[in-house]
LUMVEXTI-183439 format. One record per residue (C-alpha): residue number from 1; x, y, z. Coordinates in Angstrom, 2 decimals, padded with zeros to 5 digits, m for minus. Example, Ala and Ser with C-alpha at 12.3 -4.5 7.8 and 13.67 -1.06 7.14 Angstrom:
<pts>
pt k = 1 | X = 012.30 | Y = m004.50 | Z = 007.80
pt k = 2 | X = 013.67 | Y = m001.06 | Z = 007.14
</pts>
This chain:
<pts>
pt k = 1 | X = 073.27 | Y = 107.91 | Z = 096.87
pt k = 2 | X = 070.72 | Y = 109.84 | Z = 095.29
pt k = 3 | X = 068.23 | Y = 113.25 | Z = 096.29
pt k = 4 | X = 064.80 | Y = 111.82 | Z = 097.26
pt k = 5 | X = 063.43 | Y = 114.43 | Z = 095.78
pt k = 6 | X = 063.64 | Y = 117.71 | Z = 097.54
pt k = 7 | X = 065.51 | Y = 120.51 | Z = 094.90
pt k = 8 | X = 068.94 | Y = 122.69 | Z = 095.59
pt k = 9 | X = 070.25 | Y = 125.54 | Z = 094.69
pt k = 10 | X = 073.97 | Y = 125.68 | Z = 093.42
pt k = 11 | X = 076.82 | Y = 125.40 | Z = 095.44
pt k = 12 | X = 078.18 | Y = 128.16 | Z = 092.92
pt k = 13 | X = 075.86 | Y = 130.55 | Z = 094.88
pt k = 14 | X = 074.30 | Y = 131.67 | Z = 091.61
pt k = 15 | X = 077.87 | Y = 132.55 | Z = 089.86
pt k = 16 | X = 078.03 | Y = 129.80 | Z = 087.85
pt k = 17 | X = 081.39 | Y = 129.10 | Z = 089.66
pt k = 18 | X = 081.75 | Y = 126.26 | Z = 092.53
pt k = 19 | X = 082.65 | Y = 127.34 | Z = 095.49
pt k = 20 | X = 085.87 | Y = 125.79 | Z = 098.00
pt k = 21 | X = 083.10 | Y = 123.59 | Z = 100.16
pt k = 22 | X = 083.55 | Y = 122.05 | Z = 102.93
pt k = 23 | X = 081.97 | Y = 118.76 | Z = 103.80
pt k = 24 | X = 081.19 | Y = 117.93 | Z = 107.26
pt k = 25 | X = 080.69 | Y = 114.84 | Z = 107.87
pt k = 26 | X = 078.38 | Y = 113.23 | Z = 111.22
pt k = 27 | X = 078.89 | Y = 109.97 | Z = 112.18
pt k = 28 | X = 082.15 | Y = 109.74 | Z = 110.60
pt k = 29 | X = 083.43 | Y = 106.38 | Z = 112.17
pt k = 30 | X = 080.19 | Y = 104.59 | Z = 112.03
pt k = 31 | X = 079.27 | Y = 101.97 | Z = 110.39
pt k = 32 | X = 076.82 | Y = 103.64 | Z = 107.38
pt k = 33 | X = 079.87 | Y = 106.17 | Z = 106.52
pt k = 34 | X = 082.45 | Y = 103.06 | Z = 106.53
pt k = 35 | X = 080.46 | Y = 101.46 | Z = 104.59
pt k = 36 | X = 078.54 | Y = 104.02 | Z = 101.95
pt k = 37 | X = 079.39 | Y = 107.69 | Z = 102.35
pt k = 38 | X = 082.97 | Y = 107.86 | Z = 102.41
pt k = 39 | X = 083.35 | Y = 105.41 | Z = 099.76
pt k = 40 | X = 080.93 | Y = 107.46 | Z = 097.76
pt k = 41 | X = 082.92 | Y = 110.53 | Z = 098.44
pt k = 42 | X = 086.23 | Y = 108.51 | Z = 097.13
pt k = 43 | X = 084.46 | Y = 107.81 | Z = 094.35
pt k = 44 | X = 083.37 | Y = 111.80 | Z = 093.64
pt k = 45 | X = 087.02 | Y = 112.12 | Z = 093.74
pt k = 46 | X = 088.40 | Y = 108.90 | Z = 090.99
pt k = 47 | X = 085.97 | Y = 111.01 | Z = 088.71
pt k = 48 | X = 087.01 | Y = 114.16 | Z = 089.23
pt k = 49 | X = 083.25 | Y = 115.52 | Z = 090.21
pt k = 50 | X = 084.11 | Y = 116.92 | Z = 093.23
pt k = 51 | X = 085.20 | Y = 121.19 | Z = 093.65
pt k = 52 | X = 088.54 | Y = 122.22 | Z = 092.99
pt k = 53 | X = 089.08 | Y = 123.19 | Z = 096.48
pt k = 54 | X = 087.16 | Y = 121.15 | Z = 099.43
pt k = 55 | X = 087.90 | Y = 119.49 | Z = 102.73
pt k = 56 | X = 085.99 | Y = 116.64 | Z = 104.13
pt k = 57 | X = 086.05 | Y = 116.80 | Z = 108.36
pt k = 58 | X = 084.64 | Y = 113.95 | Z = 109.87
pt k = 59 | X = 083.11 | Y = 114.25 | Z = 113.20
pt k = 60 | X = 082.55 | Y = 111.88 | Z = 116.14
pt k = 61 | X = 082.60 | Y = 111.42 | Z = 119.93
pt k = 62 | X = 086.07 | Y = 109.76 | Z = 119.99
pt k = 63 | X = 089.50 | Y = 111.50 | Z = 120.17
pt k = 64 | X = 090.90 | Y = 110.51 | Z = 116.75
pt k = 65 | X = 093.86 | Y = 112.22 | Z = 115.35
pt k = 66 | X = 093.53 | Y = 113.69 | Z = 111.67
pt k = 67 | X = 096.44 | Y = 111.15 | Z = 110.82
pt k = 68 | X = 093.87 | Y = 107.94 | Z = 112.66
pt k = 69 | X = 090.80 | Y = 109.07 | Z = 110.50
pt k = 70 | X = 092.60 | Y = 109.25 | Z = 107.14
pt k = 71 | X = 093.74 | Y = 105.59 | Z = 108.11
pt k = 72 | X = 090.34 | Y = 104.36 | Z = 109.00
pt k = 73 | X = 089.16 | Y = 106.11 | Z = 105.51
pt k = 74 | X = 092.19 | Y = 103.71 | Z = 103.92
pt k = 75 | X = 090.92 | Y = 100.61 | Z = 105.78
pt k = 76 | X = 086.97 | Y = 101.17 | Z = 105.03
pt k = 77 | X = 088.15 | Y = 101.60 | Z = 101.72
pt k = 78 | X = 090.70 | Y = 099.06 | Z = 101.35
pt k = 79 | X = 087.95 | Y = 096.59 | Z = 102.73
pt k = 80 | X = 084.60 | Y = 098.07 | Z = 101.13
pt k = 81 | X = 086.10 | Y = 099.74 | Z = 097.97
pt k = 82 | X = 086.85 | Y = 101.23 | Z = 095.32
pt k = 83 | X = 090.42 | Y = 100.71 | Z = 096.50
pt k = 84 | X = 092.62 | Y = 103.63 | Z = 097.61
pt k = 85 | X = 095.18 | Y = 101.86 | Z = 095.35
pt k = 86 | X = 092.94 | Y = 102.85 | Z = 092.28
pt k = 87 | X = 092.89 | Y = 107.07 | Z = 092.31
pt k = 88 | X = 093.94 | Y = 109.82 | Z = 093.68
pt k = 89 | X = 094.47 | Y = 108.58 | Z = 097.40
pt k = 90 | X = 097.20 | Y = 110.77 | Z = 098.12
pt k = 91 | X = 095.27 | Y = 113.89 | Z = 097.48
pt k = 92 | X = 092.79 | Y = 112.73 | Z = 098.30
pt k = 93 | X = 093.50 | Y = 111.81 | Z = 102.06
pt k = 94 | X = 095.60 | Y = 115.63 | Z = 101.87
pt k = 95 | X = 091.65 | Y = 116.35 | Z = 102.46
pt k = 96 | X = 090.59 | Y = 115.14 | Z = 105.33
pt k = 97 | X = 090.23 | Y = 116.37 | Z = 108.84
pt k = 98 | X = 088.68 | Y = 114.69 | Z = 111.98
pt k = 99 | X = 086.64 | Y = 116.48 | Z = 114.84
pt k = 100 | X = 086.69 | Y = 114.76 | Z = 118.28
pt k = 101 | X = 084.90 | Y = 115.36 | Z = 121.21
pt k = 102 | X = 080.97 | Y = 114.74 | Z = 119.69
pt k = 103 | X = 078.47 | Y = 118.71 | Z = 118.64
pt k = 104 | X = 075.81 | Y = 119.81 | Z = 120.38
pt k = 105 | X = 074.39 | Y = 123.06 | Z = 121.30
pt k = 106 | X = 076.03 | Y = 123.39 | Z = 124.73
pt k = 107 | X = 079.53 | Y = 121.63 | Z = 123.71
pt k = 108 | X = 080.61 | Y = 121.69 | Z = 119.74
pt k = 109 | X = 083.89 | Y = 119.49 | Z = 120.84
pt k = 110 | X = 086.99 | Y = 120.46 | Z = 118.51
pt k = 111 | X = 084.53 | Y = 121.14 | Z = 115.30
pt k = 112 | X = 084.21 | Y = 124.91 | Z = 115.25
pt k = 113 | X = 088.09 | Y = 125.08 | Z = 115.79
pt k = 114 | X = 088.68 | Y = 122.35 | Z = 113.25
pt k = 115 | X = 086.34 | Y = 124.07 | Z = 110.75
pt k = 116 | X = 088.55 | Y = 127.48 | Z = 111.12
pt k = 117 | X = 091.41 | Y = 125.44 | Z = 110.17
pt k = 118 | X = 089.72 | Y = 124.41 | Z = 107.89
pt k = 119 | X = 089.22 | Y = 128.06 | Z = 106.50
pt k = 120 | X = 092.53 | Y = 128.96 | Z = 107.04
pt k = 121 | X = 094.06 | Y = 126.25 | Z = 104.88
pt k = 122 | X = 091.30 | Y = 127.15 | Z = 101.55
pt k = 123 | X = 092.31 | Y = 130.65 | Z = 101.91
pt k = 124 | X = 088.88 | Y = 131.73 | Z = 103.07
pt k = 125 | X = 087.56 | Y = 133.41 | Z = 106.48
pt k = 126 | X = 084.10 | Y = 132.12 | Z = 108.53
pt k = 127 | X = 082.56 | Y = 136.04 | Z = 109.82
pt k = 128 | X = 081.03 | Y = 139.01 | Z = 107.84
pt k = 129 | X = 081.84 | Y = 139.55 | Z = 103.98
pt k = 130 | X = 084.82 | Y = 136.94 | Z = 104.17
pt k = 131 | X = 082.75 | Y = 134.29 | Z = 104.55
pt k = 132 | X = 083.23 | Y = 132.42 | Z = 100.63
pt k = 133 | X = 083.19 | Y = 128.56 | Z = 102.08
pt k = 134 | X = 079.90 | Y = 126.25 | Z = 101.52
pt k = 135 | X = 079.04 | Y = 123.93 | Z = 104.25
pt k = 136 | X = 077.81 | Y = 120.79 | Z = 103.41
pt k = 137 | X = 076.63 | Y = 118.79 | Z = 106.34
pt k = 138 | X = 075.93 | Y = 114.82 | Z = 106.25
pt k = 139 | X = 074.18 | Y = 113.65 | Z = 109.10
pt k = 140 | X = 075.24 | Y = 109.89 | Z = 108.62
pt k = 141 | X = 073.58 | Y = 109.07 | Z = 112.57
pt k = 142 | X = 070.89 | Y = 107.19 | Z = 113.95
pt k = 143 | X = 067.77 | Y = 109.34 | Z = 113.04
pt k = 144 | X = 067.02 | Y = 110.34 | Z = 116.84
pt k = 145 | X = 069.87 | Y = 112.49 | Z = 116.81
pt k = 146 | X = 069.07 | Y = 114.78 | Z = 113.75
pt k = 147 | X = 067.00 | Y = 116.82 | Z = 115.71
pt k = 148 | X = 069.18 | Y = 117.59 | Z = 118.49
pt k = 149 | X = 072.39 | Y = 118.18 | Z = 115.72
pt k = 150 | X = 070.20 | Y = 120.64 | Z = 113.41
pt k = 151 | X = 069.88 | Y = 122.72 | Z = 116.35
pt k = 152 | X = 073.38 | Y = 122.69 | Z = 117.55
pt k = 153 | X = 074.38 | Y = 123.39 | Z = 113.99
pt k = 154 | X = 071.58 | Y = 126.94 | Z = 114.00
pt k = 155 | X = 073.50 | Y = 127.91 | Z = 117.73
pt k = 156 | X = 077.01 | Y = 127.95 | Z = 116.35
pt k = 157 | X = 075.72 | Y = 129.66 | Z = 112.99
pt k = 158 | X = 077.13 | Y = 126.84 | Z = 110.55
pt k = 159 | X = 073.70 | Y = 126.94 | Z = 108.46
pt k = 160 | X = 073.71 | Y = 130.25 | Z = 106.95
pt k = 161 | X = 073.84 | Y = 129.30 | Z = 103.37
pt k = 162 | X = 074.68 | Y = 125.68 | Z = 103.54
pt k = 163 | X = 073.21 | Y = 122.40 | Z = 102.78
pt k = 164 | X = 071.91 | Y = 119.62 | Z = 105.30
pt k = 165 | X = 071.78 | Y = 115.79 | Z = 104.13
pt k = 166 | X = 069.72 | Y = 113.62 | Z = 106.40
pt k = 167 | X = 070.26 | Y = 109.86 | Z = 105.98
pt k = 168 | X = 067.44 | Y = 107.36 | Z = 105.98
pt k = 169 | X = 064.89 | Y = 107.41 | Z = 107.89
pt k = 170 | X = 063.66 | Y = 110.62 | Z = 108.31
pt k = 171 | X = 061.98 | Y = 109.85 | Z = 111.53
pt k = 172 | X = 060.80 | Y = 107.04 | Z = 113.26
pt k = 173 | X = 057.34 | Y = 107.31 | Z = 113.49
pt k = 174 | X = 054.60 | Y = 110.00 | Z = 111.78
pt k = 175 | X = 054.63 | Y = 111.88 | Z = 115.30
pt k = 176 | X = 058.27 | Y = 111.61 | Z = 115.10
pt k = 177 | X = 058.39 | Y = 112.94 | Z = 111.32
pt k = 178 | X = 056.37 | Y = 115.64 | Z = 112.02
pt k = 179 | X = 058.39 | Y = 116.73 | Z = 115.27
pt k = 180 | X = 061.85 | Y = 116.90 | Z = 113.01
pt k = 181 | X = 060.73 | Y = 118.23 | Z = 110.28
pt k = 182 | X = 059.04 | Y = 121.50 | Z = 112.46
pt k = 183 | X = 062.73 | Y = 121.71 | Z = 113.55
pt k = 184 | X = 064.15 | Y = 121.20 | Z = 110.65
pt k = 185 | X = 062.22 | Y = 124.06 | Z = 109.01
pt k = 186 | X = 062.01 | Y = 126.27 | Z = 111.75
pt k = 187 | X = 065.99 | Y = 127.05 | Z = 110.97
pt k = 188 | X = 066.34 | Y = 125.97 | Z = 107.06
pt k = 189 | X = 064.76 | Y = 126.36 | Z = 103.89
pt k = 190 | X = 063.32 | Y = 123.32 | Z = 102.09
pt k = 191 | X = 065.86 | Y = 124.17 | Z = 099.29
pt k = 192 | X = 068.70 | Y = 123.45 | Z = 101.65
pt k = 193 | X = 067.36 | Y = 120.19 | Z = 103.00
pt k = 194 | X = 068.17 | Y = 116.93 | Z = 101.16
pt k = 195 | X = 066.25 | Y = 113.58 | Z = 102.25
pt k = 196 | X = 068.57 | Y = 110.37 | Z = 101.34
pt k = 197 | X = 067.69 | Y = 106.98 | Z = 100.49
pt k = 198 | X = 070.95 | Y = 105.51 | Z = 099.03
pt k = 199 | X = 069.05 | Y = 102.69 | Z = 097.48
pt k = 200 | X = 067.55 | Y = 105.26 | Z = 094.91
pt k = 201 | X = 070.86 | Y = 106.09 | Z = 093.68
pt k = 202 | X = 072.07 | Y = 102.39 | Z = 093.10
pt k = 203 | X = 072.97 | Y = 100.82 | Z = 089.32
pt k = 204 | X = 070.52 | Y = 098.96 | Z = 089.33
pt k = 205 | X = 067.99 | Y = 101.20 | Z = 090.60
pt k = 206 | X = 068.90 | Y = 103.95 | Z = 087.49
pt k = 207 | X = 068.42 | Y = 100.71 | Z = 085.18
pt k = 208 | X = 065.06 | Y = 100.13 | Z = 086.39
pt k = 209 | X = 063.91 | Y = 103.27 | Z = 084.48
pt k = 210 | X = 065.79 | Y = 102.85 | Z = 081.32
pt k = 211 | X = 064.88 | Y = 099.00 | Z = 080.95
pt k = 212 | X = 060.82 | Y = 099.95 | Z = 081.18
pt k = 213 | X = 061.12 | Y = 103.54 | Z = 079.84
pt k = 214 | X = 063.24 | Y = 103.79 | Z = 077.47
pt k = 215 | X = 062.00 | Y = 099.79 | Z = 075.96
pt k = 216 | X = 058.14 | Y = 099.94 | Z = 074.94
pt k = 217 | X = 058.38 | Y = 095.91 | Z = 075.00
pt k = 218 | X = 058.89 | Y = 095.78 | Z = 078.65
pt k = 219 | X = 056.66 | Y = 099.06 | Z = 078.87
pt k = 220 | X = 053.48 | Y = 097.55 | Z = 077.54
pt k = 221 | X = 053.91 | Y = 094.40 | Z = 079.61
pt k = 222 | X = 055.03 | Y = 095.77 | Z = 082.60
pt k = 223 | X = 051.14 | Y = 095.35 | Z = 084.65
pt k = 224 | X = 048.97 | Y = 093.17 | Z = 086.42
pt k = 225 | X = 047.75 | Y = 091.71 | Z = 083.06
pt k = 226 | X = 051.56 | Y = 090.36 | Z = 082.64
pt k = 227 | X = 052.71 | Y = 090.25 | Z = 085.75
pt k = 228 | X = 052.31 | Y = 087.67 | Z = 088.75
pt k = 229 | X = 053.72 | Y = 089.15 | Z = 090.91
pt k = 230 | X = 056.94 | Y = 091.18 | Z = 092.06
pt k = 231 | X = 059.64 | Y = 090.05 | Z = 094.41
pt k = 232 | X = 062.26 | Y = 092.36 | Z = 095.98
pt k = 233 | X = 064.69 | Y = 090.58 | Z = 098.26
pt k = 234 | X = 067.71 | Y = 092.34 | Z = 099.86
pt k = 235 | X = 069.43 | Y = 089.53 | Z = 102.20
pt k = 236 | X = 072.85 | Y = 090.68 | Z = 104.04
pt k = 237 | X = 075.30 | Y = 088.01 | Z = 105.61
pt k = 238 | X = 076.03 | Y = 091.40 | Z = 107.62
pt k = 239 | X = 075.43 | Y = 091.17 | Z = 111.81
pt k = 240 | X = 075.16 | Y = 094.20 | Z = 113.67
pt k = 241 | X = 077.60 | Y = 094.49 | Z = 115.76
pt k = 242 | X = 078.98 | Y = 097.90 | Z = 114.35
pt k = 243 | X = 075.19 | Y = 099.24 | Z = 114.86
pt k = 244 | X = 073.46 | Y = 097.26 | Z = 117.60
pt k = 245 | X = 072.50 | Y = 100.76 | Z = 119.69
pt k = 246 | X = 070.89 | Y = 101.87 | Z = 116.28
pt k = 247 | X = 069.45 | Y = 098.56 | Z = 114.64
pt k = 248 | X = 068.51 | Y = 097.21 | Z = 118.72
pt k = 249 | X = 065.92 | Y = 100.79 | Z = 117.93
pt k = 250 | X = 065.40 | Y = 100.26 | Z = 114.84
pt k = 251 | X = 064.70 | Y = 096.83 | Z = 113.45
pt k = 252 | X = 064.64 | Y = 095.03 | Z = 110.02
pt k = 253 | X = 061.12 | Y = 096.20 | Z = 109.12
pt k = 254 | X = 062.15 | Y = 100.55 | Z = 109.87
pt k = 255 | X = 065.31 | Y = 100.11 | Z = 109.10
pt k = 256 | X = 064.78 | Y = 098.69 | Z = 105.49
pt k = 257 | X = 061.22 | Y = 097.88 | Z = 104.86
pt k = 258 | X = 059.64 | Y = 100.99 | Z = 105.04
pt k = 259 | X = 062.33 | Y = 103.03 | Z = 103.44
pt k = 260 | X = 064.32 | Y = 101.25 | Z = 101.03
pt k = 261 | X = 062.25 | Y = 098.69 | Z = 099.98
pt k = 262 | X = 058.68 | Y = 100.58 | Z = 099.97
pt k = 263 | X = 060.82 | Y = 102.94 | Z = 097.50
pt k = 264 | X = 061.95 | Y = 100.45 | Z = 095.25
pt k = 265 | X = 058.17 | Y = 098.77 | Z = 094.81
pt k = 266 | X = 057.60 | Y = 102.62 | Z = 094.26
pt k = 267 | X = 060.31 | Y = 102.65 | Z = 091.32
pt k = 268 | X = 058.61 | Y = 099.60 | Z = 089.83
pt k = 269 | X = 055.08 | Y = 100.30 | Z = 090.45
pt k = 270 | X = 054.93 | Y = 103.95 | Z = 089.58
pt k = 271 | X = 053.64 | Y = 105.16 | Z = 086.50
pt k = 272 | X = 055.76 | Y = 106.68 | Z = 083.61
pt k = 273 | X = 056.98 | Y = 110.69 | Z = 085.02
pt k = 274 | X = 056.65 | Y = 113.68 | Z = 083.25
pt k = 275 | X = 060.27 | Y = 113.23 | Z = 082.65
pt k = 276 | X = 063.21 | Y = 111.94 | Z = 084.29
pt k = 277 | X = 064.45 | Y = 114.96 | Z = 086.78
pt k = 278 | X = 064.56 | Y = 114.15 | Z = 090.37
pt k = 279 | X = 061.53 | Y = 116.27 | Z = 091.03
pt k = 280 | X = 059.34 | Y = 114.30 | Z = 088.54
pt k = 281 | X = 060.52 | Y = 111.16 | Z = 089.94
pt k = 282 | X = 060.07 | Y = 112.23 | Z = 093.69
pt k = 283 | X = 056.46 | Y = 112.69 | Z = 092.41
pt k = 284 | X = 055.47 | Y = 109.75 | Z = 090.36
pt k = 285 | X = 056.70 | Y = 107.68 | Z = 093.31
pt k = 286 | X = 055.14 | Y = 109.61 | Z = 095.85
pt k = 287 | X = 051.55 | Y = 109.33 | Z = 093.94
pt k = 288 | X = 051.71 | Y = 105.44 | Z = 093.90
pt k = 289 | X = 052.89 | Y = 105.25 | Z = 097.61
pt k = 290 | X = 049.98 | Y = 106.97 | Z = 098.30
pt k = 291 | X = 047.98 | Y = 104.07 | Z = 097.15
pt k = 292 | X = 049.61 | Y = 101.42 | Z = 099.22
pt k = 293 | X = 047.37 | Y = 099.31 | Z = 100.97
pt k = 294 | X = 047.72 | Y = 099.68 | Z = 105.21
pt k = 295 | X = 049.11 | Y = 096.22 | Z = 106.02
pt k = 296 | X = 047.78 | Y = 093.85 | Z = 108.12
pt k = 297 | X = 048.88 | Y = 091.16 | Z = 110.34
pt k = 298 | X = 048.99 | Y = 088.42 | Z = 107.97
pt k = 299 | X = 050.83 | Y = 090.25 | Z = 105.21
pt k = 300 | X = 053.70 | Y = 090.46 | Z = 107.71
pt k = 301 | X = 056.66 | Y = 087.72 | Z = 108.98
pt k = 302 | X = 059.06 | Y = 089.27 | Z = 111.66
pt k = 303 | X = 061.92 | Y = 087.11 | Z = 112.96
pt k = 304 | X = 065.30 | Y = 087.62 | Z = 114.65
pt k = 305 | X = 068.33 | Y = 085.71 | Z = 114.37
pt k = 306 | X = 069.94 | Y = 083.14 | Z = 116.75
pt k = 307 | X = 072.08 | Y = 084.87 | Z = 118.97
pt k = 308 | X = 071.01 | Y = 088.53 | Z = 118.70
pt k = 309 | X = 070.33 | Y = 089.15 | Z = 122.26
pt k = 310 | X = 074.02 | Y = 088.42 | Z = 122.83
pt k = 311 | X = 075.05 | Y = 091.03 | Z = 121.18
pt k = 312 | X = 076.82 | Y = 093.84 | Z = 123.01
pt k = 313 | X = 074.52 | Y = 096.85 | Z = 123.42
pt k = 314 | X = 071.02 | Y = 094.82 | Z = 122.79
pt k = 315 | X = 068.98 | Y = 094.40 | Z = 125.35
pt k = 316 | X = 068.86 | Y = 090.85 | Z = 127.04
pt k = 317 | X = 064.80 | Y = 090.58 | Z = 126.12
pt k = 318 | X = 065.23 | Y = 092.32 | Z = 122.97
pt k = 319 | X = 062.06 | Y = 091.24 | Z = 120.62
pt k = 320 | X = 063.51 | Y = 093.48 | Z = 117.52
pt k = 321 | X = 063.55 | Y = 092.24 | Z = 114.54
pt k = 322 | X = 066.30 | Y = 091.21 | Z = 112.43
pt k = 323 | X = 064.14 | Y = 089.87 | Z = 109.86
pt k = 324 | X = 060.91 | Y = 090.89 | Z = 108.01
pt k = 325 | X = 059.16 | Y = 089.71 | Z = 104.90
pt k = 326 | X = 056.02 | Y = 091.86 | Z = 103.89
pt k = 327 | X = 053.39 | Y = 091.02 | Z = 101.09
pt k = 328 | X = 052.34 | Y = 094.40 | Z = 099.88
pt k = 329 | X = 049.57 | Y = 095.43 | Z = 097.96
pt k = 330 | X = 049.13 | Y = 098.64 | Z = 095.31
pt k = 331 | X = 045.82 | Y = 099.60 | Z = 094.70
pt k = 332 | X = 045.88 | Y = 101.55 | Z = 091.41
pt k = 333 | X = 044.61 | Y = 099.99 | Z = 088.27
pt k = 334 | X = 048.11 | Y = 098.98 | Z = 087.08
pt k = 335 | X = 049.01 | Y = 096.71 | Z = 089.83
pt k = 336 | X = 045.44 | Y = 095.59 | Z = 091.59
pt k = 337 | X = 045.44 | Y = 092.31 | Z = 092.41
pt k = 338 | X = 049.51 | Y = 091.97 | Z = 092.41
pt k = 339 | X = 051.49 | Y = 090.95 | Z = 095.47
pt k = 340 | X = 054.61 | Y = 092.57 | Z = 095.92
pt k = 341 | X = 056.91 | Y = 090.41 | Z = 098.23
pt k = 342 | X = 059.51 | Y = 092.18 | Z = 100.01
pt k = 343 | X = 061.97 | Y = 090.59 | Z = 102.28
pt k = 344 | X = 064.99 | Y = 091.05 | Z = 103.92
pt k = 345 | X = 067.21 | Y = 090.59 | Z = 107.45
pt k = 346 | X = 070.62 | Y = 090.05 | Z = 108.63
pt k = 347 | X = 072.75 | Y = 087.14 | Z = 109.05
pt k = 348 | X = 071.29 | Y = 085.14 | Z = 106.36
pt k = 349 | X = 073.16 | Y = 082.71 | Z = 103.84
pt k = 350 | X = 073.97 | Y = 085.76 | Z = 101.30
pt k = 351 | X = 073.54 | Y = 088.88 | Z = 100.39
pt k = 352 | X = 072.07 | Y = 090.06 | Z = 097.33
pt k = 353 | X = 069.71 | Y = 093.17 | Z = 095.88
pt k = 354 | X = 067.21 | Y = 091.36 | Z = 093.77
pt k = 355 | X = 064.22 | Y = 092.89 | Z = 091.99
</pts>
């Protein structure tokens, strides 16, 4: 995972020492924390890079005991990895609570009585001058639900000095951008607000920048004058069927074109940043977005597999698509006249992250 750019404060709360923090995390049993977040957070752990004191409560609509979670955290582990046989499981697993019952303004379920717990067991209290904890929420959901959970969060006062991570993509539309993000400012400061794209924070994303930056052979070559063009394929042998509400909304092209993809062309087409901080990065990529050419109807392929519409939870007509190849072009003088080929869908012979 990695910031898209947007800057924090410290969780130390400007004492230089980390606070006990308390991770809340949306979406909990669904398929992007299964399969990203809470191995990430497992992996915080191995290294030892997460506070001394924390507490990770997953939240969801089902009734699932704190015992059932910490075994569905074993399983998504034991199946996506790193394994819970290599670390710190036990203590790790000590950690973790579960809120049933779903959050929203009129109903918070069990959360608000699960987060006092919560309190209780770091030692630390959730009104006036006891309040010490840090909330970090994840909002691991499908994106039409962040604006109705950052309100719920402002009525039961859990974002007085916290943090809010919003997953991928930030909106669905630019209507639908602007809309959240009015919310999302109208109850929390930009330096509280992080904007996710876990592609960013990949391997072989980082490697990107030290194979052209810090090499001036690949630096000097790396244009239009060397270059025929660039190919970024990210096929999954992954269906949907842990998703189909979401991806039956969403489609291959929203889903990953727009977001992951359109960043990583913007990691290989961007020029060199002022330096490598998150906030120069953010803007070097943002600069050569801006010069993306609008795409037209022959610089697009949209298909959808066999069998989709079978699917429980798609729609019996369903035209989504499950896959989308997109020849984009990047008008700056670096890359004019360069086709970058982006493609990717589900259900295909393998899966791979290719640049």
């Amino acid at each position: 995972m990695a910031d898209s750019g947007s800057s924090s404060t410290s969780p130390s709360g400007g004492s230089g020492e980390v606070r006990p923090t308390v991770f809340v995390l949306f979406g909990a049993t669904g398929d992007l924390a299964k399969r990203m977040v809470l191995p990430a957070f497992y992996q915080l752990a191995q290294q030892g890079l997460l506070p001394e004191e924390w507490l990770l409560v997953g939240n969801g609509r089902g009734d699932v005991s704190h015992e059932n979670f910490r075994g569905r955290v074993h399983d998504a582990l034991t199946e996506v990895g790193p394994s819970p046989d290599e670390g710190p499981w036990d203590e790790f697993s000590s950690r973790l609570r579960f809120a049933g019952g779903g959050f929203d303004s009129d109903d918070p379920g069990s959360l608000l009585d699960v987060l006092q717990e919560a309190h209780d067991s770091l030692g630390t209290g959730r009104d006036g001058d006891d309040q010490q904890v840090q909330y970090i929420h994840y909002l691991a959901v499908p994106p039409s639900t962040f604006g109705r959970l950052t309100e719920a969060l402002d009525t039961h006062g859990l974002l007085d000095d916290s943090r809010v991570v919003y997953e991928k993509p930030f909106g669905t539309s630019p209507e639908d951008f602007r809309k959240l993000d009015e919310t999302v400012h109208k109850v929390l400061d930009e330096q509280q607000v992080f904007r996710i794209d876990h592609f960013l924070g990949k391997e072989g994303s980082q490697n990107l920048h030290a194979l052209r930056f810090g090499n001036g052979l690949f630096d000097r070559v790396w244009s239009a004058e060397h270059v025929r063009a660039v190919q970024i394929d990210v096929p999954e042998k992954l269906d949907i069927d842990d998703r189909a509400e979401f991806y039956d909304a969403t489609g291959a092209l929203l889903d990953m074109v727009v977001t992951h993809l359109f960043q990583l062309a913007a990691e290989v087409a961007m020029e060199p940043p002022a330096s490598l901080a998150a906030e120069d990065l953010q803007s070097a990529r943002e600069q050569v977005i801006a010069a993306f050419r609008p795409l037209e109807a022959d610089d697009v392929v949209l298909g959808q597999f066999d069998g989709y519409r079978d699917t429980e939870g798609v729609a019996e007509d369903s035209t989504q698509d499950t896959f989308a190849a997109v020849r984009l072009w990047v008008d700056t003088p670096r890359w004019r006249g360069v086709p970058f080929l982006l493609r990717t869908g589900k259900q295909l012979a393998r899966s791979e992250q290719r640049v």
